[in-house]
mmCIF file of the N, C-alpha and C atoms, coordinates in Angstrom:
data_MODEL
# 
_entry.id   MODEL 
# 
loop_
_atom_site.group_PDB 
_atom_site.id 
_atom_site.type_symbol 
_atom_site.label_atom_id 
_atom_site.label_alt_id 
_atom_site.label_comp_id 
_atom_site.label_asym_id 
_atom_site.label_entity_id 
_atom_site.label_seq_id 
_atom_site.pdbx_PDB_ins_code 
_atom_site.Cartn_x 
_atom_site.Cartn_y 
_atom_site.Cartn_z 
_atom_site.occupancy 
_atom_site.B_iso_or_equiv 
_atom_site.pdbx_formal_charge 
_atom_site.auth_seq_id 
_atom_site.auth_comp_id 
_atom_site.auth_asym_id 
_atom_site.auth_atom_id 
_atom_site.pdbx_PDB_model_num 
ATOM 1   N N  . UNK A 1 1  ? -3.287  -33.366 28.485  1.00 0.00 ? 1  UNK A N  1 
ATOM 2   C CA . UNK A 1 1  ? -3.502  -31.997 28.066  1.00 0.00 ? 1  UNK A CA 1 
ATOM 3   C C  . UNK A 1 1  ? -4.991  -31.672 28.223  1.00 0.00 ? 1  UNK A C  1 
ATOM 4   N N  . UNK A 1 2  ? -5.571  -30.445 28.386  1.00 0.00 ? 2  UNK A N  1 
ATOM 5   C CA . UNK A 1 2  ? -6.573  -30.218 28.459  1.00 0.00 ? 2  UNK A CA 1 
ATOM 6   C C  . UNK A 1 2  ? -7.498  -29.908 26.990  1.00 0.00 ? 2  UNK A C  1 
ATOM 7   N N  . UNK A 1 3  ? -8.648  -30.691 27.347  1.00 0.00 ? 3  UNK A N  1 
ATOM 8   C CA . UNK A 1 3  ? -9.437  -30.617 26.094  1.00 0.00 ? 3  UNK A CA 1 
ATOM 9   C C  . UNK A 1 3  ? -9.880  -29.560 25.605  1.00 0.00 ? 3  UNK A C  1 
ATOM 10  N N  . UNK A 1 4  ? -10.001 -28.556 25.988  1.00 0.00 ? 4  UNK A N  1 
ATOM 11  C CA . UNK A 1 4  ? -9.907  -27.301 25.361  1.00 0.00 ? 4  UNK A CA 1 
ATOM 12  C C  . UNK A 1 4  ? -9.088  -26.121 24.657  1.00 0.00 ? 4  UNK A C  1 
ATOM 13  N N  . UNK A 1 5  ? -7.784  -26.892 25.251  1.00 0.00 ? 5  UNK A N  1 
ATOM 14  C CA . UNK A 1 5  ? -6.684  -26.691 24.240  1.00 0.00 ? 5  UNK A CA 1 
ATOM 15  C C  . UNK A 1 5  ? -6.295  -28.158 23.229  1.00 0.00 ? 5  UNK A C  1 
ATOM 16  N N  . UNK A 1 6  ? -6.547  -28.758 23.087  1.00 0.00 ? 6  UNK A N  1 
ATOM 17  C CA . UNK A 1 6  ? -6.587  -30.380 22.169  1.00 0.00 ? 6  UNK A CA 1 
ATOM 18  C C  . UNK A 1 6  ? -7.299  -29.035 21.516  1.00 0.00 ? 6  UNK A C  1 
ATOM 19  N N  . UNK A 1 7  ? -8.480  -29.095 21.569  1.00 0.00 ? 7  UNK A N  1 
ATOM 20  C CA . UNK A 1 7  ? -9.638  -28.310 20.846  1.00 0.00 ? 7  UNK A CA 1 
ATOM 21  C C  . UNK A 1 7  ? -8.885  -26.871 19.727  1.00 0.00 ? 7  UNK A C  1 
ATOM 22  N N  . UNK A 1 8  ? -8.376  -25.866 20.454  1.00 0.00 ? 8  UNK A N  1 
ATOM 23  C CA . UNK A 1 8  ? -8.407  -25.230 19.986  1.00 0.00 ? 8  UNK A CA 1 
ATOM 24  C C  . UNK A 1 8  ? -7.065  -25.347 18.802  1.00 0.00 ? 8  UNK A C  1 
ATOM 25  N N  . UNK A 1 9  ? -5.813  -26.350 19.810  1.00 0.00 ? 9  UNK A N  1 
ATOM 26  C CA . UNK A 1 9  ? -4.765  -26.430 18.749  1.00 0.00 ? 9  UNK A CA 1 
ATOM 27  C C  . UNK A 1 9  ? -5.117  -26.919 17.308  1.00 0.00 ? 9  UNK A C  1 
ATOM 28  N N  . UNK A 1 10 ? -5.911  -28.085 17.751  1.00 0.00 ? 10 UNK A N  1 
ATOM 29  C CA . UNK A 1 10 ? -6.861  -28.586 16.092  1.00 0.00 ? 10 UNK A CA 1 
ATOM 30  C C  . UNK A 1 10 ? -7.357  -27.793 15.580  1.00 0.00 ? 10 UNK A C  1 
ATOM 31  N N  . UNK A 1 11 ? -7.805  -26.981 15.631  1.00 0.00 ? 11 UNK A N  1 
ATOM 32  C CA . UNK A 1 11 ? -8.400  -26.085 14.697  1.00 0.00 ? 11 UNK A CA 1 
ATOM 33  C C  . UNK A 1 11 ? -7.569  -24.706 13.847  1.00 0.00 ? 11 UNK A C  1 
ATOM 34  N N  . UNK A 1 12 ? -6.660  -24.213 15.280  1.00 0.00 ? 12 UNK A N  1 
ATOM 35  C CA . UNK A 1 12 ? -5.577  -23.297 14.563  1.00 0.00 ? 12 UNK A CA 1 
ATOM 36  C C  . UNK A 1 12 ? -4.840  -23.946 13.937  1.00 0.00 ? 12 UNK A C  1 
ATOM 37  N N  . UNK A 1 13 ? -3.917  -24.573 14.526  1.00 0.00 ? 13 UNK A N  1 
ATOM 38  C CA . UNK A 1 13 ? -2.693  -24.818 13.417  1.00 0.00 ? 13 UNK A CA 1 
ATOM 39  C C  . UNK A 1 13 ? -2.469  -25.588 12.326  1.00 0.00 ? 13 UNK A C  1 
ATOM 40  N N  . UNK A 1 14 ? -3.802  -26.461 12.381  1.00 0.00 ? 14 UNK A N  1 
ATOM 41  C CA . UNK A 1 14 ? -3.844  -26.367 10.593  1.00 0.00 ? 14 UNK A CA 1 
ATOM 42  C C  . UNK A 1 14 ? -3.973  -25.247 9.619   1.00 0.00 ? 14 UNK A C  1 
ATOM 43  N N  . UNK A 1 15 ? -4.683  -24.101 10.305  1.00 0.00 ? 15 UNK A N  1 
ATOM 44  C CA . UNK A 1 15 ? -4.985  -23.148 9.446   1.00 0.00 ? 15 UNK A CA 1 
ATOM 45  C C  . UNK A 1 15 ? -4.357  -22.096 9.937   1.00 0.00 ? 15 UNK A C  1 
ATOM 46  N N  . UNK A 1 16 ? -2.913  -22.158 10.233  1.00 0.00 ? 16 UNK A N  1 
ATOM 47  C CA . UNK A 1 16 ? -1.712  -20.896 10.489  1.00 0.00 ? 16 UNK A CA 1 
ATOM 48  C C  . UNK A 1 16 ? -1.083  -21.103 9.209   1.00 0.00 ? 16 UNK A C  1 
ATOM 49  N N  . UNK A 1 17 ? -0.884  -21.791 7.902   1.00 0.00 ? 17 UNK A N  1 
ATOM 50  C CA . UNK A 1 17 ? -0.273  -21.440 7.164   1.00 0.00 ? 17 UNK A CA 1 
ATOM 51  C C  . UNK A 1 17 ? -1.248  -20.476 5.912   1.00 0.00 ? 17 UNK A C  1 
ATOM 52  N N  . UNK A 1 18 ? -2.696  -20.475 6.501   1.00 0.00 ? 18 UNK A N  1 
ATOM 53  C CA . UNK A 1 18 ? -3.488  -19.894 5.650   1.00 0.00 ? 18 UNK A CA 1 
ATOM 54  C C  . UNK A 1 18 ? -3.428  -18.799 5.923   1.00 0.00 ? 18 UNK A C  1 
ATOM 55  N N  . UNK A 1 19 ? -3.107  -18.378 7.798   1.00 0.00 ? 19 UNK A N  1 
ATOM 56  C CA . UNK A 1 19 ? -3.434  -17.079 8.193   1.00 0.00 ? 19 UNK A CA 1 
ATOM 57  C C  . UNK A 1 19 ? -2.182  -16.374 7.731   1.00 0.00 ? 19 UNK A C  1 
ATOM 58  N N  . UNK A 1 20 ? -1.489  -16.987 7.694   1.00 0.00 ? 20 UNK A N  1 
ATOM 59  C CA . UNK A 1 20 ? 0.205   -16.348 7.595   1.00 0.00 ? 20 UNK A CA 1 
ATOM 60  C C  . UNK A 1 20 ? 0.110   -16.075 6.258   1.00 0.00 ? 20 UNK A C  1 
ATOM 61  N N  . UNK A 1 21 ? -0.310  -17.216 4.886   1.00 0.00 ? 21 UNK A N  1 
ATOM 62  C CA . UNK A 1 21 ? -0.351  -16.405 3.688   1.00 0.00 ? 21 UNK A CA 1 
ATOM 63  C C  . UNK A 1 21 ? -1.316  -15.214 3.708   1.00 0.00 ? 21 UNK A C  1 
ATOM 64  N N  . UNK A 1 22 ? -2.581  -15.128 4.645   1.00 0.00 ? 22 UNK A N  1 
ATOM 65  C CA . UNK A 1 22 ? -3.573  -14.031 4.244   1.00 0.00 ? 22 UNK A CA 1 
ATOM 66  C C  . UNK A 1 22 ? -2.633  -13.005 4.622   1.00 0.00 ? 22 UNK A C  1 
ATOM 67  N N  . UNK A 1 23 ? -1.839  -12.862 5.410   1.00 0.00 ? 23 UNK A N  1 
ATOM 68  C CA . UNK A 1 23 ? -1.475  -11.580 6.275   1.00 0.00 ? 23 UNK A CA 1 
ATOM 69  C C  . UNK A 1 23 ? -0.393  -11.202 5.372   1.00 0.00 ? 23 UNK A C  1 
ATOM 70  N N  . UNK A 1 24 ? 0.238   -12.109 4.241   1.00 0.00 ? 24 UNK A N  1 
ATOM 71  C CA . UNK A 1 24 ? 1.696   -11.617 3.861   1.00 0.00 ? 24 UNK A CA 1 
ATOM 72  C C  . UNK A 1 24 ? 0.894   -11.011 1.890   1.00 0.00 ? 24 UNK A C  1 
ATOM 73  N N  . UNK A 1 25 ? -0.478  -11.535 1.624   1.00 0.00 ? 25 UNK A N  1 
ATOM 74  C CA . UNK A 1 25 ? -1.063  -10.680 1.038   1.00 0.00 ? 25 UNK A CA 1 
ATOM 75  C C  . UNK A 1 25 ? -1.387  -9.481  0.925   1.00 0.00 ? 25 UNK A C  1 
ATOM 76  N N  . UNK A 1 26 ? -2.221  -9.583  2.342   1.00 0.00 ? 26 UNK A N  1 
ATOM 77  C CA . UNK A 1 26 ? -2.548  -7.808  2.653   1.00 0.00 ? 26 UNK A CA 1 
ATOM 78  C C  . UNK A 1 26 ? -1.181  -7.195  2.847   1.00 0.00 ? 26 UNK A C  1 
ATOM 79  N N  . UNK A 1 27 ? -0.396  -7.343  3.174   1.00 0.00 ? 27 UNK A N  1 
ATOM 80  C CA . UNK A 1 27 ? 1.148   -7.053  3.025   1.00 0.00 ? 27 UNK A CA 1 
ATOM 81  C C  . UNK A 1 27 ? 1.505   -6.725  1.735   1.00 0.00 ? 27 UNK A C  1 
ATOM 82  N N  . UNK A 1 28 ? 1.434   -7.193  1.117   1.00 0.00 ? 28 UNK A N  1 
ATOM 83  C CA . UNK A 1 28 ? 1.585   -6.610  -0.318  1.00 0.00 ? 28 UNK A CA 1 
ATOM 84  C C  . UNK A 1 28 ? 0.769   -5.980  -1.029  1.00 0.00 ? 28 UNK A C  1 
ATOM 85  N N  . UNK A 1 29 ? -0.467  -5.695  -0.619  1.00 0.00 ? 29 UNK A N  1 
ATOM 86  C CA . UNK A 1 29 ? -1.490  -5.323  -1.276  1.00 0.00 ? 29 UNK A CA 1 
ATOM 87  C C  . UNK A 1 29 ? -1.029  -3.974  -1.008  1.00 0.00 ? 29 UNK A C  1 
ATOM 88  N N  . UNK A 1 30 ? -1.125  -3.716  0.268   1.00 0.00 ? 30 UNK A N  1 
ATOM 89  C CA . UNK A 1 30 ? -0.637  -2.347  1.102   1.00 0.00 ? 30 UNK A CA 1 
ATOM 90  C C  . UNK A 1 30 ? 0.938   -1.776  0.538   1.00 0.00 ? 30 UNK A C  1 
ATOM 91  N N  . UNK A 1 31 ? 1.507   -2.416  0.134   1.00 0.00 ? 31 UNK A N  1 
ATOM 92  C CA . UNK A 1 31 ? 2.961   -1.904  -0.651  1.00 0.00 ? 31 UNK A CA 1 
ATOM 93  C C  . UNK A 1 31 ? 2.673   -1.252  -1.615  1.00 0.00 ? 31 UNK A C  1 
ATOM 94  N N  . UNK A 1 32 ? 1.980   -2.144  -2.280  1.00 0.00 ? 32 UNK A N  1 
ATOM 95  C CA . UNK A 1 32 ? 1.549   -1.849  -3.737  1.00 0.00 ? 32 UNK A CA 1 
ATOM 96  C C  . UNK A 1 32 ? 0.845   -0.614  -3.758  1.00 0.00 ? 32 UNK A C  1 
ATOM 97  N N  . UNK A 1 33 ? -0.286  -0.825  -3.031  1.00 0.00 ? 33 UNK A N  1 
ATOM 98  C CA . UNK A 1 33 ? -0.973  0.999   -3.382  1.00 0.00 ? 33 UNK A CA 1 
ATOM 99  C C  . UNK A 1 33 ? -0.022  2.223   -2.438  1.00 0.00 ? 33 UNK A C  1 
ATOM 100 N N  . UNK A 1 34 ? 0.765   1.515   -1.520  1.00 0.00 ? 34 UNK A N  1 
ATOM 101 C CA . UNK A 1 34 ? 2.286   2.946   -1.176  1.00 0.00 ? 34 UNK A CA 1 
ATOM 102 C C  . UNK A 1 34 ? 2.658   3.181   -2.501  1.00 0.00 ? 34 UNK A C  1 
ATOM 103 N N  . UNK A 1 35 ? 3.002   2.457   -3.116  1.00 0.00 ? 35 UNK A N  1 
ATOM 104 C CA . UNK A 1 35 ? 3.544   2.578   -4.249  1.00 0.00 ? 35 UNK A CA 1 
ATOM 105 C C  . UNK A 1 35 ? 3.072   3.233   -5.325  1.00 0.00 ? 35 UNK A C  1 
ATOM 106 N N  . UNK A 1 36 ? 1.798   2.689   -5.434  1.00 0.00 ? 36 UNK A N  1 
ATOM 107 C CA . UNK A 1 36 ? 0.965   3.796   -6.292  1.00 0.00 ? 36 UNK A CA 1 
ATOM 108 C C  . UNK A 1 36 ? 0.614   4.947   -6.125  1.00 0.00 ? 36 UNK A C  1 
ATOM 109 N N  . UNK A 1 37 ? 0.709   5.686   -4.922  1.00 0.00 ? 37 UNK A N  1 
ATOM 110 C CA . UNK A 1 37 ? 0.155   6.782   -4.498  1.00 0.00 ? 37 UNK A CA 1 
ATOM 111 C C  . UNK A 1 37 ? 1.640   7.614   -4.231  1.00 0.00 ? 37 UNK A C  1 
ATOM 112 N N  . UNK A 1 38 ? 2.311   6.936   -4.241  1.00 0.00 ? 38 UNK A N  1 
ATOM 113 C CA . UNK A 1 38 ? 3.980   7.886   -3.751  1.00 0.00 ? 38 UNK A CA 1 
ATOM 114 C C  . UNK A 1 38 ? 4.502   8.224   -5.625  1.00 0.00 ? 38 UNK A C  1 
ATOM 115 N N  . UNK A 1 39 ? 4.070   7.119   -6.656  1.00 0.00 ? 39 UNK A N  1 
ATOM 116 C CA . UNK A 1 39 ? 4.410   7.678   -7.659  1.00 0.00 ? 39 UNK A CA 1 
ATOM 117 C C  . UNK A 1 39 ? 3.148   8.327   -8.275  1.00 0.00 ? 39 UNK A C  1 
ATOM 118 N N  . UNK A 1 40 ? 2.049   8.604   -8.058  1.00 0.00 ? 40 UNK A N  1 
ATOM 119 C CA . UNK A 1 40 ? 1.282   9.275   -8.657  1.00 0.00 ? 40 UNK A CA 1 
ATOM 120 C C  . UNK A 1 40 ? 1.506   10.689  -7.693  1.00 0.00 ? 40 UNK A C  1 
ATOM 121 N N  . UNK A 1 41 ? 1.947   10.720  -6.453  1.00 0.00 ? 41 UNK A N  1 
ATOM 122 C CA . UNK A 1 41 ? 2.122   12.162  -6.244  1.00 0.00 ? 41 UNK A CA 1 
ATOM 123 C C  . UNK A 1 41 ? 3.495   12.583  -6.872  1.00 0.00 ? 41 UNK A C  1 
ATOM 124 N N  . UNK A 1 42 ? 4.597   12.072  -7.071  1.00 0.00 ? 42 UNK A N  1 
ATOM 125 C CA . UNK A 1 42 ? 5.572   12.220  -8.137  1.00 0.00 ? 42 UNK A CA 1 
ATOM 126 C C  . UNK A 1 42 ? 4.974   13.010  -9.578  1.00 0.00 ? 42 UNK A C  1 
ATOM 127 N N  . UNK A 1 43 ? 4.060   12.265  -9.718  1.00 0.00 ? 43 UNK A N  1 
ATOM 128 C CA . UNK A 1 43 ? 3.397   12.939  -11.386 1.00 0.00 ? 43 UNK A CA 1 
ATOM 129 C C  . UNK A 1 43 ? 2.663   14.055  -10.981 1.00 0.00 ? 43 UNK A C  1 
ATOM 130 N N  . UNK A 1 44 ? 2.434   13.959  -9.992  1.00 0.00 ? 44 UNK A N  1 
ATOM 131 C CA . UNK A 1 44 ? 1.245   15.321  -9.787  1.00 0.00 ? 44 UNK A CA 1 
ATOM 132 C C  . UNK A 1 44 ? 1.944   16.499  -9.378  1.00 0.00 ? 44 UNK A C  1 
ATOM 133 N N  . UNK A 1 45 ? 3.378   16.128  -8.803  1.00 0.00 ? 45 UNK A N  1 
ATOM 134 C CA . UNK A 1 45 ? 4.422   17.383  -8.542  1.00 0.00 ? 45 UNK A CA 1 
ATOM 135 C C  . UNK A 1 45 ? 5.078   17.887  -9.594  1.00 0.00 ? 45 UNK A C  1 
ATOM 136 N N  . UNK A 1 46 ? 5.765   16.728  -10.453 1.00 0.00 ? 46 UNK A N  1 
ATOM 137 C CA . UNK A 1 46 ? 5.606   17.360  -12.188 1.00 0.00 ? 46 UNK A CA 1 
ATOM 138 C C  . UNK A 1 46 ? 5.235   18.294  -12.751 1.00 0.00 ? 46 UNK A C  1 
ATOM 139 N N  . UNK A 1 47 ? 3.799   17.842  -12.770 1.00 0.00 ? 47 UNK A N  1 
ATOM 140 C CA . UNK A 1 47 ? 2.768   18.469  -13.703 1.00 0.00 ? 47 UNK A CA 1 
ATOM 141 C C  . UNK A 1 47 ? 2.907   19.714  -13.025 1.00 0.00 ? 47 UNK A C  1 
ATOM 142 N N  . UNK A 1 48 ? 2.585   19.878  -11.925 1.00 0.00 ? 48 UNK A N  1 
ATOM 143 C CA . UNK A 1 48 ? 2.428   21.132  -10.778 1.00 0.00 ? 48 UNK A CA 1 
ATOM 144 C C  . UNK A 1 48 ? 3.768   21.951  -11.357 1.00 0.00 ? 48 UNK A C  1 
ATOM 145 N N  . UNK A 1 49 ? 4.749   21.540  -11.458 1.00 0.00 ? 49 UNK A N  1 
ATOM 146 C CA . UNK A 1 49 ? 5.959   22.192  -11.567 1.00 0.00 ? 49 UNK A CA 1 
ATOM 147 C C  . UNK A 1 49 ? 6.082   22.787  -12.950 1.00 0.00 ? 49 UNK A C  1 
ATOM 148 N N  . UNK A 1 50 ? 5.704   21.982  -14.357 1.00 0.00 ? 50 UNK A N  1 
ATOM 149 C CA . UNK A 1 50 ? 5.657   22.335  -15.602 1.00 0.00 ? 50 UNK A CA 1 
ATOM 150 C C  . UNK A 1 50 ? 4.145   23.579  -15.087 1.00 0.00 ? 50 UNK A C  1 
ATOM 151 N N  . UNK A 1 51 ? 3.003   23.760  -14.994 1.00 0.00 ? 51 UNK A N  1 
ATOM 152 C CA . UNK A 1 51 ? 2.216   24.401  -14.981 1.00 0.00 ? 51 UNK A CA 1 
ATOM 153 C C  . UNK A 1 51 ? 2.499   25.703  -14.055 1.00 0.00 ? 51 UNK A C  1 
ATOM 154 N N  . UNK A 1 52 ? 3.396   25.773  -13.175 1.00 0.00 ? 52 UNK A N  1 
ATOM 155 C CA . UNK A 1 52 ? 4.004   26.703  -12.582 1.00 0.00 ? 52 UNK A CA 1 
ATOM 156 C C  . UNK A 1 52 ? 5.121   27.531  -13.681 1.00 0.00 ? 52 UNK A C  1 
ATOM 157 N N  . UNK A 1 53 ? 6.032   27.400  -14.012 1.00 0.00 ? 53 UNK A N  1 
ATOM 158 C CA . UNK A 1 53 ? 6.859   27.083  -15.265 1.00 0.00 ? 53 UNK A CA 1 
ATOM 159 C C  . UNK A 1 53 ? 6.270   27.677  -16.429 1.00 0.00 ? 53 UNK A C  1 
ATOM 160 N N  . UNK A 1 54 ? 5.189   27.391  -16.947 1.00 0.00 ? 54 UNK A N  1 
ATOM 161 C CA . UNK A 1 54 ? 4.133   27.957  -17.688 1.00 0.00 ? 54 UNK A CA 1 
ATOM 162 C C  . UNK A 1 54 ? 3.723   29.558  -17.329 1.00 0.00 ? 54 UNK A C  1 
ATOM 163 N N  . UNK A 1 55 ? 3.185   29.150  -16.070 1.00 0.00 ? 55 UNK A N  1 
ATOM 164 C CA . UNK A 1 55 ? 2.632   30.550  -15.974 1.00 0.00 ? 55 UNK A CA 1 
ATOM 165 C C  . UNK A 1 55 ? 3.365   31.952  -15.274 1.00 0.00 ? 55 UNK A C  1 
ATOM 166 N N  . UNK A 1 56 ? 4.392   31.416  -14.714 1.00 0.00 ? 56 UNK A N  1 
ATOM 167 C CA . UNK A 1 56 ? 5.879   32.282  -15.085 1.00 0.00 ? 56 UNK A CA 1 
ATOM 168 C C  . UNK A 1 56 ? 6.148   32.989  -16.271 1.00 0.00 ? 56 UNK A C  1 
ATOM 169 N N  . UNK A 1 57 ? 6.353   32.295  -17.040 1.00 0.00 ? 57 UNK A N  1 
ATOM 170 C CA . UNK A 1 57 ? 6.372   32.508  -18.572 1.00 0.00 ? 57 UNK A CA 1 
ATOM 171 C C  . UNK A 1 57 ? 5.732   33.045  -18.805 1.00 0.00 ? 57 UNK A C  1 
ATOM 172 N N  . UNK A 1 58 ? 4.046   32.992  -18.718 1.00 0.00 ? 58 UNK A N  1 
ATOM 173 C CA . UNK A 1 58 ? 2.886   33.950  -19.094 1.00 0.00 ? 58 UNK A CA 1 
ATOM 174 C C  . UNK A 1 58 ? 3.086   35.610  -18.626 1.00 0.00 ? 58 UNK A C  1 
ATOM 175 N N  . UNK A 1 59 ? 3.159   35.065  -17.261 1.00 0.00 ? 59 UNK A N  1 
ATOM 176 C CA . UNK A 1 59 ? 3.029   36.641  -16.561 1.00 0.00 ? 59 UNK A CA 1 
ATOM 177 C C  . UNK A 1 59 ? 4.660   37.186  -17.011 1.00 0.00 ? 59 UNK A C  1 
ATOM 178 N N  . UNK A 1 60 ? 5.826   36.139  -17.368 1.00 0.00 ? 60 UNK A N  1 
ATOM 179 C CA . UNK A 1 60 ? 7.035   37.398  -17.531 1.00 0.00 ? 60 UNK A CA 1 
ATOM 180 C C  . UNK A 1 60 ? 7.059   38.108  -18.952 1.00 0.00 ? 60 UNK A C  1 
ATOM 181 N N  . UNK A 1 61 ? 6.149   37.875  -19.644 1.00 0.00 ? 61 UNK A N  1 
ATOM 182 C CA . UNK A 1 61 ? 5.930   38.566  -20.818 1.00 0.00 ? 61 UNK A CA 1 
ATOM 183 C C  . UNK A 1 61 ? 4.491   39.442  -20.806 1.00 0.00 ? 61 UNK A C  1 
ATOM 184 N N  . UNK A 1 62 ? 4.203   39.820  -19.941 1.00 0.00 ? 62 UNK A N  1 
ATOM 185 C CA . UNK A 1 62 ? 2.958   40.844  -20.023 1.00 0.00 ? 62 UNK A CA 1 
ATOM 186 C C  . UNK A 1 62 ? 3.564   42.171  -19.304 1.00 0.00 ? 62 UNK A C  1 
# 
């Protein structure tokens, strides 16, 4: 085999089970704030909706 692949296999594939956990981290990291941002616009359509709701109310009594 050529020594520059000897070379490089030694060095990756010991450290493919590190790259594979880093990548299935950022993988979840990235879920997680979908997640946070899909239910905080949930709350912010809420609120939007009660404060709409509100001022309906305001203006149908003037």
């Amino acid at each position: 085999m050529n020594e520059i692949l000897v070379e490089i296999y030694s060095t990756v594939i010991p450290s493919a089970p590190y790259i594979i956990a880093a990548y299935a981290l950022l993988l979840v990291v990235l879920f997680v704030y979908a997640f946070m941002i899909m239910r905080g616009t949930k709350k912010a359509e809420a609120q939007i909706a009660v404060l709409e709701e509100a001022l309906a109310e305001k203006n149908a009594t003037k």
